[in-house]
C-alpha positions, 0 to 999 in steps of 0.5 A: 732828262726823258727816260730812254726807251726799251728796246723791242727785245725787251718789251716783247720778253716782258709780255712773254713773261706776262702770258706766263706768269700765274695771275691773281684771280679769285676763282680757280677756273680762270687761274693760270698754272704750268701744269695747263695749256693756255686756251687758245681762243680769242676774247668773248665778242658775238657769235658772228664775229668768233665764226667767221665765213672761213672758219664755217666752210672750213669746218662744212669741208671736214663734216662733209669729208667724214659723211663720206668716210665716217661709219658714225656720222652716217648713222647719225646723219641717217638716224636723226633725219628717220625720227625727225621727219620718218616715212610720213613727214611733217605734214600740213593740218588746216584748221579753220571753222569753215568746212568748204574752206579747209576742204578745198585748201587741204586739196591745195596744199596736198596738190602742192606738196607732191613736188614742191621743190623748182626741180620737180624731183623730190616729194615733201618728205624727200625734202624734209629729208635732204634739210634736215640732213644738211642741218647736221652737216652744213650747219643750215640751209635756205629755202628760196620761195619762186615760181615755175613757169606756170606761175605756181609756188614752188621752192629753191633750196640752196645749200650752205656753200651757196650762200657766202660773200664771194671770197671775200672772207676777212673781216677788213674787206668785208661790206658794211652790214653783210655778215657771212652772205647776209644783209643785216639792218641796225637791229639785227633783221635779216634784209637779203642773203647773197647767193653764189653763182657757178661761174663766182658772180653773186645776186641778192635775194630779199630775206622776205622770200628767203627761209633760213634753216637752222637750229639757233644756238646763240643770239648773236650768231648769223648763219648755223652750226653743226651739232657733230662740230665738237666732234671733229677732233675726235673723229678725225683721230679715231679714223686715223687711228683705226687705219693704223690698226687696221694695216697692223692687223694685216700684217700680222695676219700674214705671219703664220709661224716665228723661228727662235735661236739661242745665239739669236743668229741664224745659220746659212743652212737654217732652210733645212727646218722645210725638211732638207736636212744635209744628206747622211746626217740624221733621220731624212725628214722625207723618209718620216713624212713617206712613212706617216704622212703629213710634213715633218720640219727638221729644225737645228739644235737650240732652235724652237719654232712656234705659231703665231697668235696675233692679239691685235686690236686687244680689248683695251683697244676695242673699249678705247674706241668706243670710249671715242665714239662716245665721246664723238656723240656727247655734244650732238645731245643726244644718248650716245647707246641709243646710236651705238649699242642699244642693247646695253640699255636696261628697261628704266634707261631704255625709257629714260634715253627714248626720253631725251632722243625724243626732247631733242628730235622735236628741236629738230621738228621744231627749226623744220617746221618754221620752214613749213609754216611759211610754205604753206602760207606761200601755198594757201596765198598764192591760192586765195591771189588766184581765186581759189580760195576765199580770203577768209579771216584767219587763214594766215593762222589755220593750220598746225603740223602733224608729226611723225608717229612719236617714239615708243618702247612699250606700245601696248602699256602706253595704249591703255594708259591713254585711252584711261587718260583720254576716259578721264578727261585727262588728255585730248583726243587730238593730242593721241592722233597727233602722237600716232602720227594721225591727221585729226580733222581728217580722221574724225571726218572719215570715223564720222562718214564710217559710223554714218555708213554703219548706222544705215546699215544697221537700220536697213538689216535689222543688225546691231550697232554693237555687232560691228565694233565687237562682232560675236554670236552671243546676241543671238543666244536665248539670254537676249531673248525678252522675258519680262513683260516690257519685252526687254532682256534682262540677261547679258548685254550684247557684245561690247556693252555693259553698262547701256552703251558701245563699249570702244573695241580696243578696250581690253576686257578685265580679263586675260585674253588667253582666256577670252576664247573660251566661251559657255556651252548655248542650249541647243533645245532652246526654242526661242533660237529660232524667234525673229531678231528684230524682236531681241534686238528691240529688246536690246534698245529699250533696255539700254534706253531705260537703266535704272539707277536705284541702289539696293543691298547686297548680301555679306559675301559680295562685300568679302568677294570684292574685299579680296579683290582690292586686296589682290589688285594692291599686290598688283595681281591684276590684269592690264587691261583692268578698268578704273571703272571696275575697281572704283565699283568694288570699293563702293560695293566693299565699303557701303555694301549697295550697288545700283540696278544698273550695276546689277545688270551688268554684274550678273552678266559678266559673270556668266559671260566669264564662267569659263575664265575660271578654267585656266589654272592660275585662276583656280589652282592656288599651288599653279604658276602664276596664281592668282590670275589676272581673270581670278582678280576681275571675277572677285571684284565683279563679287564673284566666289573665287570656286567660280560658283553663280551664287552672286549672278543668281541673287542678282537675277532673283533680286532684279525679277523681284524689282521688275514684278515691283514694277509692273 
């Protein structure tokens, strides 16, 4: 006999019972319990499936609504797109081997760029600007490659809404291979995007001249989402919140003062407490306020009025508000202070937030840039299609991207420490243009025009080369004047150089540049000012053509000097602006006690030029704030007396004269 079947009443009891009752799992994460709301979220399949065209306008509806009123996601729509794109832009940088054509195609793309959008009314930078904006409240953007009438490249971008299939957002009428206003083929690749027009009708755009902006955050996903997306709740809940706080602020702003009864009833003649007492019962109030000014309020017995203090928004109010923005900014990845209250931030999480603002501002850089590449190509093809340019191999892969001036909280440190870096061979040059924001090619090329102009100026005058990178006097003095019978100098080197060659001007000098303007006394009896330059500054090349790499003992106090020196710059005494080079010489010369000519040179130099470091009392006072100095710390590691005495400088004089007569 065939078992009857339930009835819907108790079918659906049955499944109702199913959904909440605890099931068997072995990890806590997925077992069910009374104490928590069922998730409510459809059961795992691709992205493109779980946001569907109705949930993605739904959600542009709402960011757009809170761009408009949200004080938060203003400043972090502004904010990202200022680091990530700034006042310069991503600009192209060709690169190719063959000088005639990347001059003639940096020209081309600079021309294009000045207004590459169909409309003509926005720069490079200003498009970059409205992308990445649209990144952060759309989710993305396309940029459509056309040409104007002229038949010259330019690009359409079409917003997010723009892109879509026409209203027709359900799955079961949806078309056969189009997901959300894109054609996919079998494997996934884009084949054309289906646009909205104003009046509702649609056309189709191949995706080869399509450029789908957006930052990618799942595989299997079709168009792009808003970081500020997991924000919306809240968001949408502390401005409601803030409303309703505001309108009870202002309500209670208008309550001046609170009458109290006893009975907690008020009598018919409670207006008398203006004043007004009933006549021929009491003091007249009017009578006090002729007699001692001011307004006296006769009030009934058992009656008390006080002021009112509003104590609204408190702060418990105040940190759950900001507990909301917080939390508002955790899912975009990026630090929450760095928008909110940097100054809260300490020195280490100061570095450590700029750290990760600047990891996640180079995704962002990064989903712009692919848009870059294939406009600039659209450029540089359309110019070689043209004539313009020679279709030379490569062209498709010579240009790379200049970003914009790289985030920093402490220039200067970060300065020495690549321009150490850059010495050592430990960083490239184009990689510190790059982070300051700088064109390498073209950098280079106009440094190497400037040194061009200085080496013919120098030639035609008679000046130094050393002069215009450091300029001073000191070249002029009779320590430059030639003494021995090559007729080279044997005293201070002229600015800048100290060891043969042109020292870069934006290295600091070992000591401390409060120091640096005090400058010895010149010997204004010395005939030999009044000699012809060209004869000191032929002094000065021979000698920097010739240095002498002979090594030579040193007496016991240079070793002890230098000792204390290292031992001082191990305390970190020392100035930032020490150079490697200065310490690895003063260990040579404290562990093996020799030192070469060269090093001779320029140590007796040094210290006559920075005689007068020793003045400032950090340096020669050791009871004085701050002692030892900086400049004491480099005097003794150039074996210098800490009492400022020449004694060093003089031995090196003796011993270089007793060389060069060996010489001769």
């Amino acid at each position: 006999m065939p078992r009857p079947r339930a009835s819907l009443i108790t079918r659906a009891r049955a499944y109702l019972a199913g959904l909440l009752a605890p099931r068997a799992s072995n990890f806590d994460s997925v077992r069910e319990s009374y104490a928590r709301a069922r998730v409510n979220h459809t059961a795992p399949a691709d992205f493109r499936k779980e946001m569907t065209s109705a949930d993605r306008i739904e959600l542009m509806r709402l960011l757009r609504s809170l761009e408009k009123s949200s004080g938060v996601v203003r400043a972090y729509v502004s904010e990202v797109a200022t680091y990530a794109v700034g006042d310069t832009g991503i600009t192209p940088e060709i690169q190719h081997p063959d000088d005639d054509y990347r001059t003639k195609a940096e020209a081309i793309v600079e021309d294009a760029n000045i207004a590459p959008t169909i409309c003509g009314r926005f720069t490079l930078v200003e498009m970059e600007h409205l992308i990445c904006r649209a990144i952060d409240v759309d989710g993305d953007i396309m940029a459509v490659f056309v040409r104007d009438e002229m038949g010259n490249p330019k690009v359409q971008l079409l917003e997010a809404h723009r892109v879509g299939m026409g209203g027709q957002y359900s799955p079961s009428n949806s078309e056969p291979g189009w997901v959300d206003g894109i054609k996919f083929d079998s494997v996934g690749r884009p084949v054309a995007y289906r646009v909205i027009e104003d009046d509702g009708r649609t056309r189709e755009i191949p995706a080869s001249a399509v450029s789908h902006i957006y930052e990618p955050e799942h595989y299997s996903g079709a168009r792009g989402i808003s970081p500020l997306v997991a924000a919306i709740p809240t968001l949408r809940d502390l401005k409601e919140i803030l409303a309703a706080e505001k309108v009870a602020v202002k309500e209670n702003s208008r309550i001046a003062r609170t009458l109290t009864t006893q009975a907690g009833e008020f009598d018919e003649n409670d207006a008398g407490i203006l004043g007004t007492n009933s006549a021929g019962q009491g003091t007249d109030p009017d009578d006090i306020d002729r007699r001692a000014g001011g307004v006296t309020v006769a009030i009934s017995p058992g009656e008390r009025l006080e002021s009112f203090s509003s104590s609204r928004p408190s702060s418990t109010f105040t940190g759950f508000v900001d507990h909301l923005n917080r939390d508002s900014l955790v899912a975009t990845g990026l630090p929450s202070d760095w928008l909110i209250d940097p100054n809260k931030m300490g020195g280490a999480v100061v570095r450590l937030v700029v750290a990760r603002v600047e990891r996640r501002v180079r995704l962002r850089q990064n989903a712009i840039e692919k848009f870059l590449r294939r406009w600039t190509a659209f450029v540089i093809a359309d110019a070689i299609e043209k004539g313009k340019l020679p279709a030379v191999d490569g062209w498709e892969k010579s240009f790379a991207f200049v970003y914009p001036r790289r985030i920093s909280v402490d220039a200067g440190r970060e300065s020495n420490a690549n321009r150490s870096d850059i010495e050592f061979g430990l960083k490239r040059l184009k990689d510190d243009f790059a982070e300051r924001g700088l064109n390498f090619s073209k950098e280079v090329r106009g440094r190497a025009q400037d040194f061009a102009e200085i080496m013919r100026v120098s030639k035609e005058t008679g000046v130094p080369l050393e002069f215009f990178f450091k300029p001073g006097f000191a070249w002029l003095t009779p320590a430059f004047s030639p003494s021995t019978k090559k007729g080279t100098a044997e005293a201070s080197p002229a600015p800048g150089v100290e060891d043969g060659e042109p020292e870069d001007p934006s290295v600091e000098d070992d000591s401390e540049g409060e120091d640096d303007d005090s400058t010895e006394p010149v010997d204004e009896e010395d005939d030999e000012l009044v000699e012809t330059s060209e004869a000191k500054f032929a002094g000065l090349t021979e000698r920097a053509q010739a240095p002498d790499s002979e090594t030579v003992s040193v007496p016991a106090f240079y070793r002890s000097n230098c000792r204390k020196g290292l031992a001082y710059v191990e305390k970190g005494f020392a100035g930032d602006g020490l150079k490697r080079q200065t310490i690895n010489e003063a260990r040579e010369i404290a562990s093996t006690g020799k030192v070469t000519v060269e090093k001779l040179r320029r140590l007796s130099a040094w210290l006559k030029r920075h005689k007068s470091d020793l003045r400032a009392p950090k340096n020669r006072n050791p009871k004085a704030p701050g002692y030892p100095g900086a400049g004491l710390v480099a005097w003794l590691l150039w074996a210098g007396d800490a009492d400022g005495s020449l004694r060093a400088a003089e031995w090196a004089d003796k011993k270089l004269a007793a060389l060069d007569s060996r010489e001769t």
